[in-house]
C-alpha positions as CSV (number, residue, x, y, z in Angstrom):
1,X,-0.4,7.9,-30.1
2,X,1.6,7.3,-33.3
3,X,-2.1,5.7,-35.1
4,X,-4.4,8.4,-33.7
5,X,-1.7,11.3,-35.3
6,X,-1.5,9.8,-38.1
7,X,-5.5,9.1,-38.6
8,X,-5.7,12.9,-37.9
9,X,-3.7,13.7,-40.6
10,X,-5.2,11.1,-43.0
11,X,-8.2,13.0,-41.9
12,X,-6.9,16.3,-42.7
13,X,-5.8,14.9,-46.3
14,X,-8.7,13.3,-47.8
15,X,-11.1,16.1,-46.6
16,X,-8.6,18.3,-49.0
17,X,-8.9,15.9,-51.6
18,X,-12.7,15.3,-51.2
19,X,-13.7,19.3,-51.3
20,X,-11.3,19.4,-54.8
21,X,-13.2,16.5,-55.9
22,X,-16.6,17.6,-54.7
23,X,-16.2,20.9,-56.0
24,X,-14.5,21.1,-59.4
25,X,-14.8,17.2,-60.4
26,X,-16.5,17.3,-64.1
27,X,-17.4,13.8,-63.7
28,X,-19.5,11.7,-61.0
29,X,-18.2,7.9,-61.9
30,X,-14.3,9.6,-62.0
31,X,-15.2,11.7,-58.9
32,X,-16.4,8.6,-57.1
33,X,-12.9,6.7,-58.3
34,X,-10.9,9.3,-57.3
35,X,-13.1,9.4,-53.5
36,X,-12.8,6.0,-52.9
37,X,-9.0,6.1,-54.2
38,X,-7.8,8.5,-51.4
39,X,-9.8,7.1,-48.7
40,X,-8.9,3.4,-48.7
41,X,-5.2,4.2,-49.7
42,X,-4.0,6.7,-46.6
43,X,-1.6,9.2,-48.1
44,X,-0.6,7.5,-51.0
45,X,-4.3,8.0,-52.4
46,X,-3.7,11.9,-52.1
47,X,-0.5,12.1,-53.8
48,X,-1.5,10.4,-56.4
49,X,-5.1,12.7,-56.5
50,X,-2.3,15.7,-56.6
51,X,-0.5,14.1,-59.7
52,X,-3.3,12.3,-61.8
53,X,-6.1,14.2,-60.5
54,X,-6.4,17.8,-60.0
55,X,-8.4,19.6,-63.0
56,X,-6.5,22.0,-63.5
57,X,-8.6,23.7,-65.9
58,X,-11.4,24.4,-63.1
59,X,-8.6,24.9,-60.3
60,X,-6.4,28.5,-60.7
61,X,-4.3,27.6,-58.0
62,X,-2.8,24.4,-59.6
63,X,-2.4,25.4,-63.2
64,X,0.8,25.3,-64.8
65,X,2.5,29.1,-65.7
66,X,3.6,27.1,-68.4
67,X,-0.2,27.1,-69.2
68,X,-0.9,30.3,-68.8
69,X,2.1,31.1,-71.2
70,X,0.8,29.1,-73.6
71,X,-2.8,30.6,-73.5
72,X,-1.4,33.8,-74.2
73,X,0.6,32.6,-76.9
74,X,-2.5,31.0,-78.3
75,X,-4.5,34.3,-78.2
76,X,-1.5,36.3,-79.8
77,X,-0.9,34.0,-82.6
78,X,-4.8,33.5,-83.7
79,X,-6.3,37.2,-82.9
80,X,-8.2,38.5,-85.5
81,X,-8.8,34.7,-87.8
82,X,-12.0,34.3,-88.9
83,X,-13.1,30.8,-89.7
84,X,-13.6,32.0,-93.7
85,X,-13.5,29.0,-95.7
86,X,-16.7,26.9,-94.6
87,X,-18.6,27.7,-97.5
88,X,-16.2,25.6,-99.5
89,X,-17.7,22.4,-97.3
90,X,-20.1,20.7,-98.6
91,X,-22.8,20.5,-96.2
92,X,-23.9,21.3,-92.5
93,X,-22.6,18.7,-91.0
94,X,-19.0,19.6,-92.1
95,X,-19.5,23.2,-91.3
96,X,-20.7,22.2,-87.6
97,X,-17.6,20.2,-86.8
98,X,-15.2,23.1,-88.6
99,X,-16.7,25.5,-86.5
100,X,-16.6,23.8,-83.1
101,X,-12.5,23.3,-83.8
102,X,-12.5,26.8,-84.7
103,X,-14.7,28.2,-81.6
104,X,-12.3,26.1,-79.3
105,X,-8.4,26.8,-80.8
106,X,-8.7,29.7,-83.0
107,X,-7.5,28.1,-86.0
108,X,-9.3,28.3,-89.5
109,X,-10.1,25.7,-91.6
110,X,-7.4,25.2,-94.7
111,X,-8.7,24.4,-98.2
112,X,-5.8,24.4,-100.4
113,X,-4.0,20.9,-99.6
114,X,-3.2,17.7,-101.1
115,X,-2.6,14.7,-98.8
116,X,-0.9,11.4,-98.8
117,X,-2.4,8.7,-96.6
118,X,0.4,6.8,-95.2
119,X,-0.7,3.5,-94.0
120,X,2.1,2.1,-92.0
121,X,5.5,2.7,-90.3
122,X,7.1,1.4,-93.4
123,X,5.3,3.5,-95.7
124,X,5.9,6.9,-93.4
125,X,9.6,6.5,-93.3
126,X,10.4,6.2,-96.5
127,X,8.8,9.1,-97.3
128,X,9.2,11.6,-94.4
129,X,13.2,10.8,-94.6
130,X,12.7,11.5,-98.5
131,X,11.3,14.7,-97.5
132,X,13.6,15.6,-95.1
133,X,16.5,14.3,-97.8
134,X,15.1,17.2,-100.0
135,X,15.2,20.0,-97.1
136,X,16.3,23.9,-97.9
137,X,15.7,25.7,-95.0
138,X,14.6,23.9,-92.2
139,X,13.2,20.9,-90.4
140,X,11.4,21.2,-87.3
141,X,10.3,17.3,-85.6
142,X,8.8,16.6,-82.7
143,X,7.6,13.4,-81.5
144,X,6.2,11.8,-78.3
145,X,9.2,8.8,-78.7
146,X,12.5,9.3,-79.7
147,X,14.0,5.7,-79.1
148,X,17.3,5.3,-80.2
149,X,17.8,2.1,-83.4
150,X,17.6,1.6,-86.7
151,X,15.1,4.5,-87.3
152,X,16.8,6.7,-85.4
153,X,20.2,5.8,-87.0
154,X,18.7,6.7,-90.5
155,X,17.5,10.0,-89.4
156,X,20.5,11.2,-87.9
157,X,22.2,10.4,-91.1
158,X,19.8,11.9,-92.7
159,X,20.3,15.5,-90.2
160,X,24.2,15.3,-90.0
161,X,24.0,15.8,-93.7
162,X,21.5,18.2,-93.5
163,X,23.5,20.5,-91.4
164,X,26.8,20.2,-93.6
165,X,23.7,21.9,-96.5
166,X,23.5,24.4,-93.5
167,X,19.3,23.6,-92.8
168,X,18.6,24.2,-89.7
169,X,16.9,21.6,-87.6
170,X,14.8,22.1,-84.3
171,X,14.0,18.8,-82.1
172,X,11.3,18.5,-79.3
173,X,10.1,15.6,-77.1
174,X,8.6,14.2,-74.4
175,X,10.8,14.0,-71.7
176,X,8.8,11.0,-70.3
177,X,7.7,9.3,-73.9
178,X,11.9,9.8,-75.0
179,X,13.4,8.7,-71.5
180,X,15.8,6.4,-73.2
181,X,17.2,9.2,-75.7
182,X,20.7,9.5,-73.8
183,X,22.7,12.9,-73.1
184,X,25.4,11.0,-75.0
185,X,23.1,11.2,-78.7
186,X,21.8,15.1,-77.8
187,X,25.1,16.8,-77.0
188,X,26.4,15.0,-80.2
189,X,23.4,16.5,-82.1
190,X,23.8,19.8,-80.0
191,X,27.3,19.4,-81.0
192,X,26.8,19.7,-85.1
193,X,24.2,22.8,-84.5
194,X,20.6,20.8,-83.9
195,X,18.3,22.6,-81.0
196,X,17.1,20.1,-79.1
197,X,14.3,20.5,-76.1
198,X,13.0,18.8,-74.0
199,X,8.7,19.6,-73.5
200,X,7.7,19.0,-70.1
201,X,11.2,18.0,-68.4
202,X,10.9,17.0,-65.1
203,X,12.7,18.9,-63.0
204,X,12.9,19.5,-59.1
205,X,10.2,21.8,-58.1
206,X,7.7,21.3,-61.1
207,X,7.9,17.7,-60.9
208,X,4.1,17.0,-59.3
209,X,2.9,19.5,-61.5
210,X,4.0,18.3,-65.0
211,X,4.4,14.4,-64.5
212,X,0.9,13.9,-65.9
213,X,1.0,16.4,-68.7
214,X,2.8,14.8,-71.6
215,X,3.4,16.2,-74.9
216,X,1.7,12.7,-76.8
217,X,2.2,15.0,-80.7
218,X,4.1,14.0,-83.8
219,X,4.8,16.7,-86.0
220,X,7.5,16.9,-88.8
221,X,7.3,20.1,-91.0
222,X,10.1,20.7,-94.0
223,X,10.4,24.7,-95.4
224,X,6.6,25.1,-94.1
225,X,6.0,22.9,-97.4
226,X,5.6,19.9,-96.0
227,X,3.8,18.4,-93.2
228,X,3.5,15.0,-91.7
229,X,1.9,14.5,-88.7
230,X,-0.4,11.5,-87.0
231,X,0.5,8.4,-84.9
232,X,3.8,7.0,-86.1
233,X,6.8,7.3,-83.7
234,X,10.7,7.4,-84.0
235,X,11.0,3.7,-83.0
236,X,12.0,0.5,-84.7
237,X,8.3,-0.8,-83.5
238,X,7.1,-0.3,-86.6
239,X,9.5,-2.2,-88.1
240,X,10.9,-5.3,-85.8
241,X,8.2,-7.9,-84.9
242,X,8.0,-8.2,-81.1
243,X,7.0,-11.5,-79.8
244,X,4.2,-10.1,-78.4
245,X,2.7,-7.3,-80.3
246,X,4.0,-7.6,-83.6
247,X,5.0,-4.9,-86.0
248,X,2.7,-2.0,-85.0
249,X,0.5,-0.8,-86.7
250,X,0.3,2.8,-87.7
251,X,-1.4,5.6,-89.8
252,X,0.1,8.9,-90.3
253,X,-0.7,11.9,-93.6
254,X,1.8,13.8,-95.5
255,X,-0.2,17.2,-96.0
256,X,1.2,20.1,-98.9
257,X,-0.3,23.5,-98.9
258,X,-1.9,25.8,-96.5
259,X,-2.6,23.5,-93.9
260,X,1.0,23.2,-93.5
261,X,1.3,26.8,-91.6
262,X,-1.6,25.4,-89.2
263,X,0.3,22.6,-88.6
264,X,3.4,24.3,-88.0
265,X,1.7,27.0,-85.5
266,X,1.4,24.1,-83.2
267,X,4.9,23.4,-83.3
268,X,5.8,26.8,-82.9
269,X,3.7,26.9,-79.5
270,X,5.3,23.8,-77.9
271,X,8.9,25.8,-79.2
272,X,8.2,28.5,-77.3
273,X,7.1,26.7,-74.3
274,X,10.0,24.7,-74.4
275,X,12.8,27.8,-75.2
276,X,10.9,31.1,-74.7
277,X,12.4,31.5,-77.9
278,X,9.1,33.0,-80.2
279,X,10.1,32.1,-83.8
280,X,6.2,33.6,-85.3
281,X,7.1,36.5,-85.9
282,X,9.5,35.4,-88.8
283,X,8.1,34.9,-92.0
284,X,10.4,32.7,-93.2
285,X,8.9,30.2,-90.6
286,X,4.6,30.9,-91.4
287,X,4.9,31.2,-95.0
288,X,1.6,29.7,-96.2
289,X,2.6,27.4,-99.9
290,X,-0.7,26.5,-101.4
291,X,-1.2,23.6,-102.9
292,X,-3.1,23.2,-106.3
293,X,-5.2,20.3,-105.0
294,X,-8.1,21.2,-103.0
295,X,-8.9,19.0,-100.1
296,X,-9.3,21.1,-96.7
297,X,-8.2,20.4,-93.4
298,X,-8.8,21.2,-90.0
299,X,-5.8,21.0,-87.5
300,X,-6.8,20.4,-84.3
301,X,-5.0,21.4,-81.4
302,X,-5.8,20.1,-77.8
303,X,-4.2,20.1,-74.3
304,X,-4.6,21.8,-71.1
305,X,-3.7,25.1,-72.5
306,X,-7.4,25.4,-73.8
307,X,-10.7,25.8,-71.5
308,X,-12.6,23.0,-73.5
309,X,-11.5,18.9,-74.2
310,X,-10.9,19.7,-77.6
311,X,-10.8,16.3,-78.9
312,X,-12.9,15.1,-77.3
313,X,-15.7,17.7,-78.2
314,X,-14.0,17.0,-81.8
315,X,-15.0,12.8,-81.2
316,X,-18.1,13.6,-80.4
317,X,-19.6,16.1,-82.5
318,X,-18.5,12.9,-85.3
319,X,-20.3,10.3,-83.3
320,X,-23.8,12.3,-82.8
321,X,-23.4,13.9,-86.9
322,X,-22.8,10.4,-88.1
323,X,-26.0,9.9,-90.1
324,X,-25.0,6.5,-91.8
325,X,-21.5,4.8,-90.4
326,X,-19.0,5.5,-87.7
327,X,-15.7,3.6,-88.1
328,X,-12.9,3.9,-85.6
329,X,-9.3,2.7,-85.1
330,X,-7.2,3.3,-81.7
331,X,-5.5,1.2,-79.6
332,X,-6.5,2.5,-75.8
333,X,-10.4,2.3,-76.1
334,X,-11.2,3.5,-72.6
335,X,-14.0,5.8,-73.5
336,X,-15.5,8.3,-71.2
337,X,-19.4,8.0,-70.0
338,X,-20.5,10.5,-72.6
339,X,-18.3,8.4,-75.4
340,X,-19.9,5.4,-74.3
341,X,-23.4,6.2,-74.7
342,X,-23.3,8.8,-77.9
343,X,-21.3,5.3,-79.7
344,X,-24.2,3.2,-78.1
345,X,-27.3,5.4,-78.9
346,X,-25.9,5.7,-82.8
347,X,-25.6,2.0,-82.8
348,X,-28.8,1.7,-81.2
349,X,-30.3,4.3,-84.1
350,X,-29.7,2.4,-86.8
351,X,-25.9,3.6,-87.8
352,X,-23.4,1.0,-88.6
353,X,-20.5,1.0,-85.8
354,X,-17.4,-0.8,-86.2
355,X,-14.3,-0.4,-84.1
356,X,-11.4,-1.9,-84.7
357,X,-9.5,-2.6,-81.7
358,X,-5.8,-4.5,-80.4
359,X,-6.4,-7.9,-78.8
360,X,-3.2,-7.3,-76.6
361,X,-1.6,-3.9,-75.6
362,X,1.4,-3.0,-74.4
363,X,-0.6,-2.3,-71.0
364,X,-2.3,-5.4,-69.5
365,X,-4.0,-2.7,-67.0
366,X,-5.3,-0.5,-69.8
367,X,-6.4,-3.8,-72.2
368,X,-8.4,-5.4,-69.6
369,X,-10.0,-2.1,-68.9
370,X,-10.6,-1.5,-72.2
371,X,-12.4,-5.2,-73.0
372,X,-14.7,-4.2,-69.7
373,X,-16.8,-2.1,-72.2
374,X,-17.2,-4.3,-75.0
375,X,-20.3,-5.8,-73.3
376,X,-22.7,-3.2,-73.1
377,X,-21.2,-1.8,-76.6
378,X,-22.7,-5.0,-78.4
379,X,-25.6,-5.7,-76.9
380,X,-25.9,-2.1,-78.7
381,X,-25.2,-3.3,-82.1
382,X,-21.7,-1.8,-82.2
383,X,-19.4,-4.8,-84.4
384,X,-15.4,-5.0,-82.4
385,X,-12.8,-6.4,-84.6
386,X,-10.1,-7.2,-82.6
387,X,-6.6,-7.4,-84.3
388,X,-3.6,-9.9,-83.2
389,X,-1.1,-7.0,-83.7
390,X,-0.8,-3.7,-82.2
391,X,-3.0,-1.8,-84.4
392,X,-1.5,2.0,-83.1
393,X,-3.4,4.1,-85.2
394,X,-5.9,6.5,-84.1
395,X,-8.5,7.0,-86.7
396,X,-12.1,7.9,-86.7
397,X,-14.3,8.8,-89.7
398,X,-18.0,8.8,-90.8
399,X,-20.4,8.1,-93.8
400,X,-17.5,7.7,-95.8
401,X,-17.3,11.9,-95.8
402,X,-14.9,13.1,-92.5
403,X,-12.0,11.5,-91.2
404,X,-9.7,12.1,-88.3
405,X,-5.9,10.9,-88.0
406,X,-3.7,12.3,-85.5
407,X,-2.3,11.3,-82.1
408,X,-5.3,11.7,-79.9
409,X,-6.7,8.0,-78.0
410,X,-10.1,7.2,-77.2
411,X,-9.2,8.0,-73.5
412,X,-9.3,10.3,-70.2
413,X,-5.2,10.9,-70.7
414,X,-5.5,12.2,-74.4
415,X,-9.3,13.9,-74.1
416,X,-7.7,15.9,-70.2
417,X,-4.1,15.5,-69.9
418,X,-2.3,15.5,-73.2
419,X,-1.2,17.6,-75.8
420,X,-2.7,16.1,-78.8
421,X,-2.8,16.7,-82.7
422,X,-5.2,15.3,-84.8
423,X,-6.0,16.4,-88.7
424,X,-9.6,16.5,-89.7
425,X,-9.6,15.9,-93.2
426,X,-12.9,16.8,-95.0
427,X,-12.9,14.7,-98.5
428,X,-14.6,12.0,-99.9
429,X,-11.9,10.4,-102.1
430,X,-9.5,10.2,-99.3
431,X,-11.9,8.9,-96.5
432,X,-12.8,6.3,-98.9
433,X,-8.9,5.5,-99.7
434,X,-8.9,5.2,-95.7
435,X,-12.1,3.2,-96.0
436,X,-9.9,0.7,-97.8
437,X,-7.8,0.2,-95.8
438,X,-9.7,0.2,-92.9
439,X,-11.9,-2.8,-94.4
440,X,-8.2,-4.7,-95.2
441,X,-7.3,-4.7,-91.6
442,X,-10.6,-5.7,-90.9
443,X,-10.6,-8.8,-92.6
444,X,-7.7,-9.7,-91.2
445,X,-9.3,-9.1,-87.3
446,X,-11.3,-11.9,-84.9
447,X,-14.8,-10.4,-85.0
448,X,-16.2,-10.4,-81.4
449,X,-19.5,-12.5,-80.8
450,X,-21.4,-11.3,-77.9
451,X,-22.5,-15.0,-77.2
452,X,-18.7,-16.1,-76.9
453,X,-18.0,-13.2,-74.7
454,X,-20.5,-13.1,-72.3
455,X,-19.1,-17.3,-71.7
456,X,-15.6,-15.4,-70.9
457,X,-14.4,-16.8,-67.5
458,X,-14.9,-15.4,-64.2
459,X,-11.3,-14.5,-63.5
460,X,-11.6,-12.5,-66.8
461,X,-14.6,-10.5,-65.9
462,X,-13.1,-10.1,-62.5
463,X,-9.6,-8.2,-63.6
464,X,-11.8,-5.9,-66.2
465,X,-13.6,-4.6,-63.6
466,X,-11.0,-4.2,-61.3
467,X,-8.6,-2.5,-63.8
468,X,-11.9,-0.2,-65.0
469,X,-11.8,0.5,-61.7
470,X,-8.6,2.6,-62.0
471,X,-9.1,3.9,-65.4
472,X,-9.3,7.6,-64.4
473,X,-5.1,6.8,-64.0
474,X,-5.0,5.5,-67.2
């Protein structure tokens, strides 16, 4: 009796799950995943549908109210921009990929900036906590990991001074990305005047609904002067060599001038989600400092609290406008269909591809999913470099013109789930300077022979395709 009730009600559960799927899945090959998922795993397979799956753009019912407060926040703070400045871009290429960010966030393109390239943890410490040394008024961080350490230690010398100077100092993260950031270290920061939030806390009755929706940015902004943003974490990762990964490998940009206030708007946003306090409204805090150098910049803003992927749109649109070369750093390649083939069909037309890739990740499941693509990628002509540390960053530009740092993976997570920054950074000097560097790390990766890899055992071959199998989790 016990076996026929609880059939019934398996029954009952997949047929839910199989009418969301049917009906508002955007993708047949996740739809099918997601099928098979909650039928051959009773109960389990739903619940995990309900966390990981649900589009929540598509479905009313199951989007966040935290959501719908940010799209109104979203459409109050960027009424009335125009997207004014693409005439200072130097072709139509430029101009198309400005304009789709703008079409999908609202926010302009910025022209009067100068930018550092920061090429590793090492690099971006010393000079963010050199900035923040030579804070006013404020400094407003938030990061994805907060990880108590040697890093850590350093900045909270660096803010307990800070406040004594009376500069205030705002702190976000993820609750999930900064779980081992004790009570113990925020009450002592709540304790000398720091605000410090929480975005996305898990909490008894929201718990289902915002487990899967992580805040992945890092932002650091200094008297709306200063800006750094990209890939780099508060974590001594960058700097201690882990048996198994290495130092990791990072790229993040210090940005001066008007791109500043962009990036700060985004900060803003996640402030007011996380407080319901609405600090736009004072000047002191969107101030626009121009910058006497002229490269522009395109913030782009992504997450569930916009209709479109945003970055994924924004990967795309540089993968089909790439007339010459497309070269790409990340270190969770687990592309989506429409990824896969516009990377294989400009490989396939004559433009040079290179991706630069980690051998070994810090998740077996998501490395051997990622290496189950690497076949059909070169047998299109696309060259993987794979690297024997954890090369972090997440970088994309193309024909030496357009290039993208920021926080966003070549993955389902980042392009539905997260809320991701990247900077779009129209300029021919600096993509070359990141060209540079790009070709250094390269010669310092295993180039990947198809020959040698289609020899790659069995077992091998076996757990890609099992762990592709539950990419749409990943």
């Amino acid at each position: 009796m016990i076996y026929y009730i609880l059939s019934a009600i398996h029954i009952i559960l997949f047929s839910w799950a199989f009418y969301n799927i049917l009906y508002f899945g955007v993708k047949p090959s996740k739809s099918l995943s997601w099928s098979l998922i909650c039928f051959f795993f009773p109960f389990i397979g739903v619940f995990i549908f309900l966390l990981f799956g649900i589009n929540r753009r598509k479905i009313k019912f199951f989007e966040l109210k935290e959501t719908k407060k940010r799209k109104n926040y979203i459409k109050s703070t960027f009424k009335n921009k125009e997207n004014k400045n693409t005439s200072h871009l130097k072709n139509k290429k430029s101009e198309k990929i400005s304009n789709l960010i703008y079409n999908n966030t609202g926010i302009p393109l910025d022209i009067n900036n100068k930018v550092h390239v920061l090429k590793n943890g090492k690099e971006t410490f010393e000079i963010l906590f050199e900035a923040i040394k030579n804070a006013k008024d404020f400094i407003h961080l938030q990061y994805y990991i907060i990880e108590e350490g040697k890093i850590f230690s350093e900045l909270l010398t660096l803010i307990k001074q800070k406040r004594k100077e009376n500069v205030e100092v705002r702190i976000l993260y993820d609750a999930i990305g900064s779980y081992q950031l004790k009570e113990k270290i925020k009450k002592e920061l709540e304790a000398i005047g720091v605000e410090i939030y929480p975005e996305m806390p898990l909490k008894y009755g929201n718990f289902i609904f915002t487990l899967n929706y992580r805040n992945h940015r890092k932002i650091c902004v200094i008297d709306n002067k200063i800006g750094f943003t990209g890939g780099v974490n508060i974590t001594d990762e960058y700097i201690n060599d882990d048996d198994f990964l290495g130092i990791w490998q990072d790229a993040h940009i210090k940005i001066e001038g008007d791109a500043v206030t962009s990036l700060h708007k985004s900060f803003l946003k996640d402030y007011y989600y996380a407080t319901e306090t609405d600090l736009s409204e004072n000047e002191k805090y969107t101030k626009t400092y121009p910058s006497e150098k002229n490269a522009k910049i395109h913030i782009v803003s992504s997450g569930p609290d916009y209709d479109q992927s945003v970055v994924m749109q924004q990967y795309l649109s540089f993968i089909n406008l790439a007339e010459e070369s497309i070269c790409v750093m990340n270190p969770y390649f687990i592309p989506t269909f429409s990824i896969l083939e516009a990377f294989k069909i400009a490989a396939l037309s004559g433009i040079k591809v290179t991706l630069i890739l980690p051998k070994k990740g810090d998740s077996r499941v998501a490395t051997y999913s990622m290496y189950s693509y690497f076949e059909s990628l070169l047998k299109a002509g696309v060259k993987i470099y794979l690297r024997d540390d954890f090369a972090h960053s997440k970088v994309i530009f193309i024909d030496d013109e357009i290039a993208s740092i920021g926080s966003t993976n070549f993955d389902c997570r980042s392009f539905e789930h997260n809320y991701e920054l990247n900077a779009i950074i129209f300029d021919t000097e600096l993509t070359s300077e990141i060209r540079e560097e790009f070709n250094n790390r390269k010669d310092k990766a295993t180039k990947i022979n198809l020959k040698d890899f289609l020899n790659r055992s069995n077992k091998q071959k076996t757990l890609e395709r099992l762990c592709r199998f539950f990419s749409p989790l990943l």
